[in-house]
DRENMIMI-183118 format. One line per 10 residues: their letters; for each residue z, y, x of C-alpha. Coordinates in nm, 3 decimals, always signed. Each point is the difference from the previous one (the first is absolute). Example, Ala and Ser with C-alpha at 12.3 -4.5 7.8 and 13.67 -1.06 7.14 Angstrom:
<rs>
AS = +0.780 -0.450 +1.230; -0.066 +0.344 +0.137
</rs>
This chain:
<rs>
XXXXXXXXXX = -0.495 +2.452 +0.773; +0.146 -0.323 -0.031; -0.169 -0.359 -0.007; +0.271 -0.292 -0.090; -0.202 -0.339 +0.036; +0.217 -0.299 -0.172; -0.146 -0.342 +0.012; -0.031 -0.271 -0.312; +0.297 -0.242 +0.010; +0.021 -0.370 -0.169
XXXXXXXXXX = +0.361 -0.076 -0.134; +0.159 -0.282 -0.024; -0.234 -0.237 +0.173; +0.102 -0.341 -0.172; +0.416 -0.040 +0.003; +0.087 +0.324 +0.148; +0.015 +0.170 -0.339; +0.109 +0.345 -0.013; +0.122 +0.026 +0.345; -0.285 -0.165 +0.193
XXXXXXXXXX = -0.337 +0.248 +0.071; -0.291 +0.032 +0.233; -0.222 +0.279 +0.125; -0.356 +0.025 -0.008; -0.284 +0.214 +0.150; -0.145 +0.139 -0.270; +0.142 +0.388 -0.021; +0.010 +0.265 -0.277; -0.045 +0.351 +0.142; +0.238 +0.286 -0.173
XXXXXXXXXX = -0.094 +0.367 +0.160; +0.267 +0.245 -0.063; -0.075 +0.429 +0.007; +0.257 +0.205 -0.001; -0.049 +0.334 -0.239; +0.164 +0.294 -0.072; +0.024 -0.149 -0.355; -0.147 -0.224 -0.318; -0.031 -0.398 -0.009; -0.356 -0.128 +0.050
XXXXXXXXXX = -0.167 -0.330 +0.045; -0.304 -0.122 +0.095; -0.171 -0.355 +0.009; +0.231 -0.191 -0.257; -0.066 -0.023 -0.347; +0.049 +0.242 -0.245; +0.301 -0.135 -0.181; +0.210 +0.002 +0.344; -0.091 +0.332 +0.056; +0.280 +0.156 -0.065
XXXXXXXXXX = +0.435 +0.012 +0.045; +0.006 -0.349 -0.141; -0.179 -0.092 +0.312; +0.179 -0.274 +0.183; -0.047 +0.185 +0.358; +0.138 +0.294 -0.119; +0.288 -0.164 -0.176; +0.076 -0.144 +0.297; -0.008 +0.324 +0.192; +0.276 +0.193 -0.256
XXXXXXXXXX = +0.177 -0.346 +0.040; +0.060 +0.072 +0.331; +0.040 +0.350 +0.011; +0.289 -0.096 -0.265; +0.168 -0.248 +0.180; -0.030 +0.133 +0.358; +0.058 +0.376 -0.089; -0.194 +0.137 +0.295; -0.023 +0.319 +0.105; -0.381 +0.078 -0.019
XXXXXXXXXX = -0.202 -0.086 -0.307; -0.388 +0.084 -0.013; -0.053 +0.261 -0.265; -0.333 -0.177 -0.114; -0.177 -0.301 +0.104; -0.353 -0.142 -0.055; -0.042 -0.396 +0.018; -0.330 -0.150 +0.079; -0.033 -0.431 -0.053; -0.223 -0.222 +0.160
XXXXXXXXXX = +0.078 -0.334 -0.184; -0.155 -0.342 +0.172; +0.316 -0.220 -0.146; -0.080 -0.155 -0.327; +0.229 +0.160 -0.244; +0.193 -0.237 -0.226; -0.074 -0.269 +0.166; +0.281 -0.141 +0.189; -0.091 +0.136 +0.349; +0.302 +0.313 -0.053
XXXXXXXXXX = -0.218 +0.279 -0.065; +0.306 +0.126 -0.159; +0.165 -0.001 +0.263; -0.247 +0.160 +0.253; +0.082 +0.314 -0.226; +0.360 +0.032 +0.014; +0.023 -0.122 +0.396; -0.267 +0.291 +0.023; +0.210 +0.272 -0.228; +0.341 -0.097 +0.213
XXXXXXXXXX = -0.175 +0.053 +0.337; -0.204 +0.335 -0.081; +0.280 +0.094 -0.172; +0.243 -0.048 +0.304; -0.292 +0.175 +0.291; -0.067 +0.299 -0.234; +0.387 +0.072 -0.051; +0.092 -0.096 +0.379; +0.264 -0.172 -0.127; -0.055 -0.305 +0.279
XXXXXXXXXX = +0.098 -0.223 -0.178; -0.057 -0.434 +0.178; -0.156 -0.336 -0.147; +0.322 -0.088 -0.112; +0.094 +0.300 -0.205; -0.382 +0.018 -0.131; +0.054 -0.387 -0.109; +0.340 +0.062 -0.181; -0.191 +0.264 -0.236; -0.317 -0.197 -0.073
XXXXXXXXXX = +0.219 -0.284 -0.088; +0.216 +0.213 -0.212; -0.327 +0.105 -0.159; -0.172 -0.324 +0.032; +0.284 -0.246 -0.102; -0.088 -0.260 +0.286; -0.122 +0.044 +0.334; -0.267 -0.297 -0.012; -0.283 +0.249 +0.032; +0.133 +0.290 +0.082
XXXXXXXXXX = +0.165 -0.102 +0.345; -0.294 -0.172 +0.151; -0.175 +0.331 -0.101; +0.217 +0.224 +0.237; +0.080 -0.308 +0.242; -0.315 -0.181 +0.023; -0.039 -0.410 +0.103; +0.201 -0.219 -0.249; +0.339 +0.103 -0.090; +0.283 -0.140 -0.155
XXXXXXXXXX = +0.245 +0.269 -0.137; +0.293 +0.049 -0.343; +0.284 +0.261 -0.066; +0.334 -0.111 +0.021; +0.305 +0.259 -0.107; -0.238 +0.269 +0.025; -0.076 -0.155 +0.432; -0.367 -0.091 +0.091; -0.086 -0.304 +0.192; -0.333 -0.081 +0.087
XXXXXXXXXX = -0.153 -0.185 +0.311; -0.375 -0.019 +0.115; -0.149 -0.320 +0.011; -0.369 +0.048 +0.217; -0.276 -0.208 -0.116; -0.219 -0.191 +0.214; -0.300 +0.084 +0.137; -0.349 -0.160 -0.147; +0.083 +0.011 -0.338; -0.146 +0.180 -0.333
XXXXXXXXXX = +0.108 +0.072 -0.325; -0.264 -0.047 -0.245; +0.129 +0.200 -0.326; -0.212 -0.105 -0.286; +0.001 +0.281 -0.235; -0.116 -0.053 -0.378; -0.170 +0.239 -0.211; +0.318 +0.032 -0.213; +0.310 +0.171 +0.016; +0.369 -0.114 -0.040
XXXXXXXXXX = +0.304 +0.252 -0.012; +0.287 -0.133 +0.218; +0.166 +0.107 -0.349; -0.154 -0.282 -0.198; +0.017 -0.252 +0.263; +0.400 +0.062 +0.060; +0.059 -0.037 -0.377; -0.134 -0.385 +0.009; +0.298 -0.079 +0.263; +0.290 -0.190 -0.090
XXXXXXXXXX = +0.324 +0.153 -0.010; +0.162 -0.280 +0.136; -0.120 -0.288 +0.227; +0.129 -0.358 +0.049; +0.216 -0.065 +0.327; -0.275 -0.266 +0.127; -0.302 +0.273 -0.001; +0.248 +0.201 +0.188; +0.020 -0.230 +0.270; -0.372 -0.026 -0.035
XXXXXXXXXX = -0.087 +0.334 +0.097; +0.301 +0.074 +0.252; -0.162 -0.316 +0.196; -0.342 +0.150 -0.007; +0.040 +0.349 +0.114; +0.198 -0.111 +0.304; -0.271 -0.273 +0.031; -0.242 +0.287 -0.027; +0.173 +0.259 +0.232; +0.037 -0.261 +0.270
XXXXXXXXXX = -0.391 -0.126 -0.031; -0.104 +0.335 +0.092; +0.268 +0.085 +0.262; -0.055 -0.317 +0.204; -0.375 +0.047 -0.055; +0.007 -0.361 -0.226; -0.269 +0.106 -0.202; -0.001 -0.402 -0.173; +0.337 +0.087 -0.187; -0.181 +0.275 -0.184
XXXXXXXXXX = -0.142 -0.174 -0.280; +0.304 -0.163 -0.118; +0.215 +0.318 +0.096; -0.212 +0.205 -0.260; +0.127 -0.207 -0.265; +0.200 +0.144 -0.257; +0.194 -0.039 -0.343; +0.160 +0.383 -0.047; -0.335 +0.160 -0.120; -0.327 -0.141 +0.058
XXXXXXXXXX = +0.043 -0.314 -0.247; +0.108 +0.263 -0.325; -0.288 +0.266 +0.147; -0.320 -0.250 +0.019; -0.096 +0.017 -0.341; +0.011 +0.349 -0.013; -0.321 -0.051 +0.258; -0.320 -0.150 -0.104; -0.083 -0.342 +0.210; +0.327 +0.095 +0.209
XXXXXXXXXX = +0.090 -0.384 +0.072; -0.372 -0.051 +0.028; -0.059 +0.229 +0.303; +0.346 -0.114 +0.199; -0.105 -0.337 -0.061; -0.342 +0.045 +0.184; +0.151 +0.267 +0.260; +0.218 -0.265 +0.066; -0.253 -0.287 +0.026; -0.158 +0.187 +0.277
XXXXXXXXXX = +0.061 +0.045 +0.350; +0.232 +0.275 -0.122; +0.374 +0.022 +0.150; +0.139 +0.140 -0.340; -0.028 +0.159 -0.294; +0.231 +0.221 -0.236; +0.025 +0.281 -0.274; -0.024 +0.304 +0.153; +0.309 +0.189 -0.102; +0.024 +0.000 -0.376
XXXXXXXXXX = -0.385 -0.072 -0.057; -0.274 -0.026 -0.078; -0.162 -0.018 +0.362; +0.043 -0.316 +0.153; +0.037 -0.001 +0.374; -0.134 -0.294 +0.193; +0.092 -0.062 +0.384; -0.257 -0.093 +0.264; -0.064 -0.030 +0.375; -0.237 +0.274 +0.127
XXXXXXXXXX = -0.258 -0.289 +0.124; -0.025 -0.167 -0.314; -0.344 +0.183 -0.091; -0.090 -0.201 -0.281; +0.314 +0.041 -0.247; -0.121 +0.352 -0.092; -0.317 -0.130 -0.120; +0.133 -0.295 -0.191; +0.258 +0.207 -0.157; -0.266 +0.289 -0.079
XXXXXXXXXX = -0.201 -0.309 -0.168; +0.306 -0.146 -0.197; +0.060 +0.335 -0.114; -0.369 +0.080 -0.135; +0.068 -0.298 -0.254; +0.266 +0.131 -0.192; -0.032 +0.253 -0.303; +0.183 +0.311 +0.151; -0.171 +0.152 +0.275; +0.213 -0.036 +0.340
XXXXXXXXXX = -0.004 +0.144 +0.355; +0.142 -0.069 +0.322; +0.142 +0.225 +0.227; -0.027 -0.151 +0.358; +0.340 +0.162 +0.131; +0.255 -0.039 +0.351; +0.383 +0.060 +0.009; -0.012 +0.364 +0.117; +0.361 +0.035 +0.254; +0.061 +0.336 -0.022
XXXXXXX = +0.022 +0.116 -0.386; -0.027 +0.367 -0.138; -0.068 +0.289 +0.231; -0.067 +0.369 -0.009; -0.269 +0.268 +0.178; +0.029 +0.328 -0.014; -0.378 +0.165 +0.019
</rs>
């Protein structure tokens, strides 16, 4: 058997939109059995239980693509979700990173990171969450004439991600289609400024910048009303001895920045957040640096 651990990502983070995405230590666990034949699942609901399942897509995706030489004759898929699904934290993505890499250890096609990235962006559309998945830290990645760049950026010690995560869901769908097709030169400029603000903050270990950095007029402006008290929570993550806040990926968890030794903003948040009609929890996460990996057992 197979067990493919892939870790919850948060895209974007402020100005870094599409291209900009961070990895987090909180894993989903896929198991992978190998049978003579038949598709089987276990621990996912029943509605994904069967060849429209987005693991298994992923799988024949490969097998399509890279042709190789031994495909398993059946397969059985166990899930162990802890990533809040539909919630901006790319759940999504843990399945196809997960599909590419069983798929590529079960066929012994040894396939690296690179060529693994290439088809979950060709699946994914962007690498935002899906490179910090198979990469880990922050990193900053894009296709260009069918090349991939991306570089790691490391994030400091001492700091947490606080990812508050409502009670409600919003497809990455419904929160694209509120996006301008076209944006004015001036909020260009805007957000080119911040994400190198942003990338530098975090490489030279300014952790000051980070506030401002986060700032952002590509997405998060034409997203907030899609999330109840959205300006409401930034404004009082940002009022506190926080060092930033931002949508996480395409919403509708909002991810607020903190220095390990601040004990008291996880309280004060936890009590901002009892006020408010949806119900809301945190997730007290760290940048995890090494991204997806695999155990055979």
């Amino acid at each position: 058997m197979l067990e493919v651990y892939v870790p919850a990502t948060s895209a974007n983070i402020g100005p870094g939109y599409d291209c900009l995405g961070l990895c987090l230590d909180l894993f989903n666990k896929f198991t992978f059995e190998e049978l003579e034949s038949g598709l089987f699942f276990e621990g996912c609901e029943e509605e994904f239980a069967n060849e429209d399942n987005l693991v298994y897509k992923t799988m024949l995706f490969f097998y399509d693509k890279v042709k190789p030489k031994k495909i398993p004759k059946g397969i059985k898929i166990t899930f162990e979700n802890n990533i809040p699904i539909c919630r901006g934290l790319g759940s999504s993505s843990t399945c196809i990173v997960a599909g590419l890499m069983a798929a590529n250890i079960l066929s012994e096609a040894n396939l690296g990171k690179d060529e693994i990235l290439k088809l979950a962006i060709e699946l994914e559309g962007h690498p935002d969450n899906v490179a910090p998945a198979i990469y880990g830290n922050m990193i900053i990645a894009f296709m260009e004439d069918n090349n991939l760049y991306h570089e790691s950026i490391e994030v400091p010690k001492g700091i947490r991600f606080l990812a508050m995560v409502p009670d409600f869901e919003l497809s990455t769908e419904k929160a694209r289609a509120v996006l301008p097709k076209q944006i004015p030169h001036k909020d260009g400029v805007f957000n080119v400024s911040r994400c190198a603000l942003l990338i530098a903050a975090f490489t030279k270990n300014n952790l000051d910048l980070v506030k401002v950095a986060c700032k952002d007029k590509f997405h998060q402006d034409y997203r907030s009303h899609l999330i109840n008290n959205y300006d409401d929570i930034v404004k009082y993550s940002n009022k506190l001895d926080s060092l930033g806040t931002f949508l996480s990926g395409a919403g509708p968890t909002i991810m607020t920045i903190a220095k390990d030794s601040n004990d008291k903003i996880l309280d004060q948040m936890n009590s901002y957040l009892s006020t408010l009609k949806d119900k809301w929890q945190i997730l007290d996460l760290h940048c995890d640096p090494n991204g997806a990996y695999c155990r055979e057992v």
